[in-house]
C-alpha positions as CSV (number, residue, x, y, z in Angstrom):
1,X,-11.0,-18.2,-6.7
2,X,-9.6,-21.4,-5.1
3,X,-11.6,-22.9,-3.3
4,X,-9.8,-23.1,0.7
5,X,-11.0,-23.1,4.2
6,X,-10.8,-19.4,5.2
7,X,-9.5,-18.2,9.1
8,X,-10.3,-14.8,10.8
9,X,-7.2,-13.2,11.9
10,X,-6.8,-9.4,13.1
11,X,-10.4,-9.0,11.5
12,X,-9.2,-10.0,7.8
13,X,-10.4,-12.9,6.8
14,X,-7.7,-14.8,4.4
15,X,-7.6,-17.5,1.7
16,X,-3.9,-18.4,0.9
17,X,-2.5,-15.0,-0.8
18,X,-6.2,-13.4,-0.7
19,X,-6.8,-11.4,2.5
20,X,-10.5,-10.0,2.1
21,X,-12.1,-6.9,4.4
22,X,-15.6,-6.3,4.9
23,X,-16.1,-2.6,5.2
24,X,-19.6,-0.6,5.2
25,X,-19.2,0.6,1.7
26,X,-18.2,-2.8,0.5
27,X,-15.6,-6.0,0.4
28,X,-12.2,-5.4,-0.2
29,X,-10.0,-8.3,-2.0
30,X,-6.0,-7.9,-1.6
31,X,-4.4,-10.0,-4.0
32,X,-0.8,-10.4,-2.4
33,X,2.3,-11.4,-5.3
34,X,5.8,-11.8,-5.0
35,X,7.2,-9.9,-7.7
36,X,9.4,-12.3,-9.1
37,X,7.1,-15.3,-9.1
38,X,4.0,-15.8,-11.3
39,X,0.7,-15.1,-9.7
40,X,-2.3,-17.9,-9.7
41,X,-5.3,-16.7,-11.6
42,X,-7.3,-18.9,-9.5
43,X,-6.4,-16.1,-6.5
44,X,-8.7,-13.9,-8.2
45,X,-12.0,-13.5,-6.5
46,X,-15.4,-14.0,-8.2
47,X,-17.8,-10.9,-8.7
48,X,-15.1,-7.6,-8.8
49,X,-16.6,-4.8,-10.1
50,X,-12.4,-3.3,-10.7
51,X,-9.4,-4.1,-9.7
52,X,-6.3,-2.0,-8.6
53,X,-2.8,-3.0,-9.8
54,X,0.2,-2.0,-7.9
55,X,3.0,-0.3,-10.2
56,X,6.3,1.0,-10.4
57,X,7.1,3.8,-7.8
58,X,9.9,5.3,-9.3
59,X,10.1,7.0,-13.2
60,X,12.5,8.3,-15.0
61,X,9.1,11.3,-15.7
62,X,5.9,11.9,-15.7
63,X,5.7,10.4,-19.1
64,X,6.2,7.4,-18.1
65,X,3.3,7.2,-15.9
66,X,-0.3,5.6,-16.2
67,X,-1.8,9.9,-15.7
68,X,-0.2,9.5,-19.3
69,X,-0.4,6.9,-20.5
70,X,-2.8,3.6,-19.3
71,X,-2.0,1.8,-22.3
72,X,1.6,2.0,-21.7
73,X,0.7,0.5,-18.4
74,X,-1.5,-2.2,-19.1
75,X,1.0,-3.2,-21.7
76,X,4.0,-3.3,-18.6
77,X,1.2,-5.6,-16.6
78,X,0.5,-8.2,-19.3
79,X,4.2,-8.6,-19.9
80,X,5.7,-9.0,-17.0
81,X,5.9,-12.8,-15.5
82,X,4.3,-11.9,-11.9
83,X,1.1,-10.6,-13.3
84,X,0.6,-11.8,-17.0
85,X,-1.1,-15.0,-15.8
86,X,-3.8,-12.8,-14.1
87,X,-5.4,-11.2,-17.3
88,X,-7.0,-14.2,-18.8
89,X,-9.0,-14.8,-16.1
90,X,-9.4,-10.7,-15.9
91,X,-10.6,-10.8,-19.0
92,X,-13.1,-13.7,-19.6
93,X,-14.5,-11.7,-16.5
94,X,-14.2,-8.8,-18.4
95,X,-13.3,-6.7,-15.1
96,X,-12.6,-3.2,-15.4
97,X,-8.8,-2.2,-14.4
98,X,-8.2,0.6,-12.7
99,X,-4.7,2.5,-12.0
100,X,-3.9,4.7,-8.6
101,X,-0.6,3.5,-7.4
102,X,1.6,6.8,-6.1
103,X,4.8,7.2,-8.4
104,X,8.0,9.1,-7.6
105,X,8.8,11.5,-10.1
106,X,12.8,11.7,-10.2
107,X,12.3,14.7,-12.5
108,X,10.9,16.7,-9.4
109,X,14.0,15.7,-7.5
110,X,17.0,18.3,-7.7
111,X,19.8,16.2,-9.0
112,X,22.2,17.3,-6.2
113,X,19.0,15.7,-3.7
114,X,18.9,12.4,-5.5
115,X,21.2,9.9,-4.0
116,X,20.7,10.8,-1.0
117,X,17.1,12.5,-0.7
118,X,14.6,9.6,-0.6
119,X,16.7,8.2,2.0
120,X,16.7,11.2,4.5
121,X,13.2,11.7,3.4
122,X,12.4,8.5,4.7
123,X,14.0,9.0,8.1
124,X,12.8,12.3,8.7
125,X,9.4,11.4,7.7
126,X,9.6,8.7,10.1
127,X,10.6,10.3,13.2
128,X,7.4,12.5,12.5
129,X,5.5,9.5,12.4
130,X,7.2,7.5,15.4
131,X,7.0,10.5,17.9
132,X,3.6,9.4,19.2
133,X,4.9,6.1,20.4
134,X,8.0,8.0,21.4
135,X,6.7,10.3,23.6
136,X,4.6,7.7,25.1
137,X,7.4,5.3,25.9
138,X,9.1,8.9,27.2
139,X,6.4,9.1,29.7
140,X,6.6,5.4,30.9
141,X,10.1,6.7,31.5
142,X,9.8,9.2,33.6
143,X,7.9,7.3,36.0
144,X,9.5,6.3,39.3
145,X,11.1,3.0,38.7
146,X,13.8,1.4,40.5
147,X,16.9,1.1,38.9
148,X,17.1,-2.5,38.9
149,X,13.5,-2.6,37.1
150,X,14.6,-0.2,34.5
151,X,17.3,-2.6,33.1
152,X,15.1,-5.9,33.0
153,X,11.6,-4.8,31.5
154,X,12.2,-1.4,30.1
155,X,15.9,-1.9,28.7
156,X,13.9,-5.5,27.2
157,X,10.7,-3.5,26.1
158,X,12.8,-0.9,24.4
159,X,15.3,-3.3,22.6
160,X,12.1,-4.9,21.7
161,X,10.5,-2.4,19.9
162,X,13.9,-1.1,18.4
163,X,14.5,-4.7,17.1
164,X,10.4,-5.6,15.3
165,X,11.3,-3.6,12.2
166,X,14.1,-5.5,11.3
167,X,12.2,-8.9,12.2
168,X,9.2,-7.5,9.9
169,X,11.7,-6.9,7.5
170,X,12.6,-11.0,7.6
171,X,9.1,-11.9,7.7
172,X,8.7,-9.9,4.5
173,X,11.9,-12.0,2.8
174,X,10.4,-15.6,4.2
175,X,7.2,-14.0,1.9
176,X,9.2,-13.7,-1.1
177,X,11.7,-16.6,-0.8
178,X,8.6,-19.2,0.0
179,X,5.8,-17.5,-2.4
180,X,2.8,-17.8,0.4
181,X,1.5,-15.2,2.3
182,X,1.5,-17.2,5.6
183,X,-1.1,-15.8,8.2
184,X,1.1,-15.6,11.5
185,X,3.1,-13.6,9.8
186,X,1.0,-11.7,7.6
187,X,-0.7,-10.4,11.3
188,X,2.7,-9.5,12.4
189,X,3.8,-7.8,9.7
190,X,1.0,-5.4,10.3
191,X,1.4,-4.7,14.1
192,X,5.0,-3.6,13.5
193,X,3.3,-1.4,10.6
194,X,0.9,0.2,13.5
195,X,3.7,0.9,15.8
196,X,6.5,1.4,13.2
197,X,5.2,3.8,10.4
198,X,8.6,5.3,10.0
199,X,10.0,1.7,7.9
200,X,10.2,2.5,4.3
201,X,7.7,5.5,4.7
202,X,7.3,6.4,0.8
203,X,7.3,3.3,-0.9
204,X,5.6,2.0,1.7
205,X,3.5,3.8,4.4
206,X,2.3,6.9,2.5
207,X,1.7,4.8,-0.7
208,X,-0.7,2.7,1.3
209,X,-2.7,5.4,2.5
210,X,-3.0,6.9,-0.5
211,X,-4.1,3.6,-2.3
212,X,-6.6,3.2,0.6
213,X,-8.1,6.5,0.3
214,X,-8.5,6.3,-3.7
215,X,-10.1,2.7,-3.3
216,X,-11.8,3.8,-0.6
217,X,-13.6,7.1,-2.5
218,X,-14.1,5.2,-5.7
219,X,-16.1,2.5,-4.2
220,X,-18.5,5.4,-3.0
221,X,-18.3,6.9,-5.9
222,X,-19.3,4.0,-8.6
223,X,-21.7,2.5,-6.0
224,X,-18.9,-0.5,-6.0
225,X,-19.7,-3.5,-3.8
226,X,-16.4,-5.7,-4.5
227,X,-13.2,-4.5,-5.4
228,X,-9.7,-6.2,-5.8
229,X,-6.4,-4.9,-5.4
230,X,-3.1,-6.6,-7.0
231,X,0.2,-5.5,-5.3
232,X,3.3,-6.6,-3.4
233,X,3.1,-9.3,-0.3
234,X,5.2,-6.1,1.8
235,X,2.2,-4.2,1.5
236,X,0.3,-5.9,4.2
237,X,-0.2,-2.0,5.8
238,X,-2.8,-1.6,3.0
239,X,-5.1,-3.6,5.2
240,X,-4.2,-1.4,7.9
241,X,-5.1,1.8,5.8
242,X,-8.3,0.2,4.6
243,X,-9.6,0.1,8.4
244,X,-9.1,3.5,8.7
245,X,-11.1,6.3,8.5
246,X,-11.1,8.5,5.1
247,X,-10.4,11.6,7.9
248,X,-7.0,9.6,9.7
249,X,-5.7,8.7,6.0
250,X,-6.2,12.7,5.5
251,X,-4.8,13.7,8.7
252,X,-1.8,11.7,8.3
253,X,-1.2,13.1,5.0
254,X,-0.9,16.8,6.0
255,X,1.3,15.6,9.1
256,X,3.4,14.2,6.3
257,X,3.3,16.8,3.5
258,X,6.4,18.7,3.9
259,X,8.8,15.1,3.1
260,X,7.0,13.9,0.4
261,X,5.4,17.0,-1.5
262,X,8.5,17.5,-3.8
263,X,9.0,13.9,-4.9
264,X,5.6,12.3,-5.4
265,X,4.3,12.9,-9.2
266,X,1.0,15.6,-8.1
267,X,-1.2,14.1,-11.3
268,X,-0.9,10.2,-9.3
269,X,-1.0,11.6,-5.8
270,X,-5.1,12.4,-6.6
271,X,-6.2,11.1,-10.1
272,X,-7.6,7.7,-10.8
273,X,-7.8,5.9,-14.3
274,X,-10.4,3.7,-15.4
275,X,-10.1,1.1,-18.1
276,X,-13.0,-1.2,-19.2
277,X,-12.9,-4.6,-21.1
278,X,-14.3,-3.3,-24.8
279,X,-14.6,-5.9,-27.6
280,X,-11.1,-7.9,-26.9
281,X,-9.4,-5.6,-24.8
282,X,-9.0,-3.0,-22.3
283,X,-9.9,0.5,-23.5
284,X,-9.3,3.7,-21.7
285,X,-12.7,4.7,-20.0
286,X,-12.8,7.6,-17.7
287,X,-10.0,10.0,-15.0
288,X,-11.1,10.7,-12.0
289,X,-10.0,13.4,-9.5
290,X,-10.0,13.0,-5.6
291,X,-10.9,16.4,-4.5
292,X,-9.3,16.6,-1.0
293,X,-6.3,14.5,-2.3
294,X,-6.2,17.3,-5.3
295,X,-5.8,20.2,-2.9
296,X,-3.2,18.6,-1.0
297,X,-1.0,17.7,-4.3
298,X,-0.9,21.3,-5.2
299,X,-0.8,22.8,-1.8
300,X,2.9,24.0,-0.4
């Protein structure tokens, strides 16, 4: 890893496109990329016992997805431009990769749902997760308040908070069109998370907290001190998910079941795959199966 003076900020400590949590059961390395730009191998931190890649959220079937077939996967990872620079380093390292990214399976999907489906799934999803905040600005409300007071701070406080997502959002584009994960940003980017779970709530929220929760368990489960994770610079919510506790991440995902139940592939909602560095390459090693996450994935 390059080496960089490091600053505290929100409790994550960063190093350029590294932000790194300490947590009881261990360190957590996110690796943050920009999709369309090559990553730095030197971003790699030293001393990972696995590392997590992001991948594709939406198939064409389950087929198509790493519960099938890791190799497929890997292969995807080592050609595409923003990760193939990664998996020398990888390699020489010989760190074990592991796949538990949340896929949509179209296939699940009834065609007449499709084109518009994910989108009202999104919104309704995200009322459920705004009410909260929503009934807590209602009860501000109903306060007694001069008129006159109403229209300067809480007309200003609620076009505030209605206006964040769509600043987040061009925080998120300055990410991509610059290539750095700047810290200002990066801490900003997660408050509007916290407060606004309802922006882009399946590619975004509920695969967080599902990556979370997998990391999370596996770290327990190997006796892991140090693992990385590789995936998107709008995915700062991860760090967000990572502070929580493994009952929240649960909590939130019943709250949540009924919008994403028929659209999220069940065998990458709780399985984890396992690939270690054999010989010259990656081999497939061992599936894993998150119990609680299991019983929700087959639960109506």
């Amino acid at each position: 890893m390059k080496e960089s003076e490091s600053h505290l900020g929100g409790g994550v400590e960063r190093d350029g496109n590294v932000a790194r949590l300490v947590r009881p059961e261990g360190t957590y390395s996110i690796i943050y990329g920009v999709h369309v730009l090559p990553m730095d191998p030197n971003d790699i931190p030293a001393g990972l016992d696995f590392i997590t890649f992001e991948t594709p959220i939406i198939l064409p079937g389950s087929r198509f997805s790493w519960t099938v077939s890791p190799e497929n996967s890997l292969y995807d990872l080592r050609s595409r431009g923003q990760t193939s620079p990664l998996f020398g380093e990888l390699a020489q390292n010989r760190t074990p990769i592991v796949f538990a990214d949340t896929t949509l399976d179209i296939s699940r999907i009834d065609l007449d749902f499709r084109d518009v489906g994910l989108f009202t799934l999104e919104g309704a999803a995200g009322v459920l997760c705004a009410a909260p905040f929503v009934d807590s600005i209602d009860e501000i409300l109903s306060r007694p308040i001069s008129r006159r007071h109403f229209l300067k701070y809480g007309g200003l406080a609620l076009a505030s908070y209605f206006m964040l997502p769509a600043v987040a959002i061009t925080a998120t584009f300055l990410t991509v069109f610059t290539g750095v994960v700047n810290e200002p940003l990066s801490e900003f980017e997660k408050f509007v998370y916290e407060i606004h779970p309802e922006i882009f709530f399946l590619s975004s929220k509920l695969r967080n907290t599902i990556l979370a929760h997998k990391q999370n368990w596996l770290m327990k489960k190997l006796g892991a001190k140090h693992s990385g994770t590789v995936i998107g610079a709008a995915h700062k919510g991860l760090e967000v998910e990572l502070e929580a506790t493994a009952e929240e991440r649960i909590a939130f995902l019943k709250k949540t079941q009924r919008f994403w139940y028929h659209a999220i592939s069940p065998e990458a909602f709780h399985k984890i795959v396992v690939m270690k560095f054999e010989g010259d390459n990656w081999v497939f090693s061992e599936t894993y199966e998150v119990p609680e996450l299991r019983e929700l994935a087959y639960q109506e």
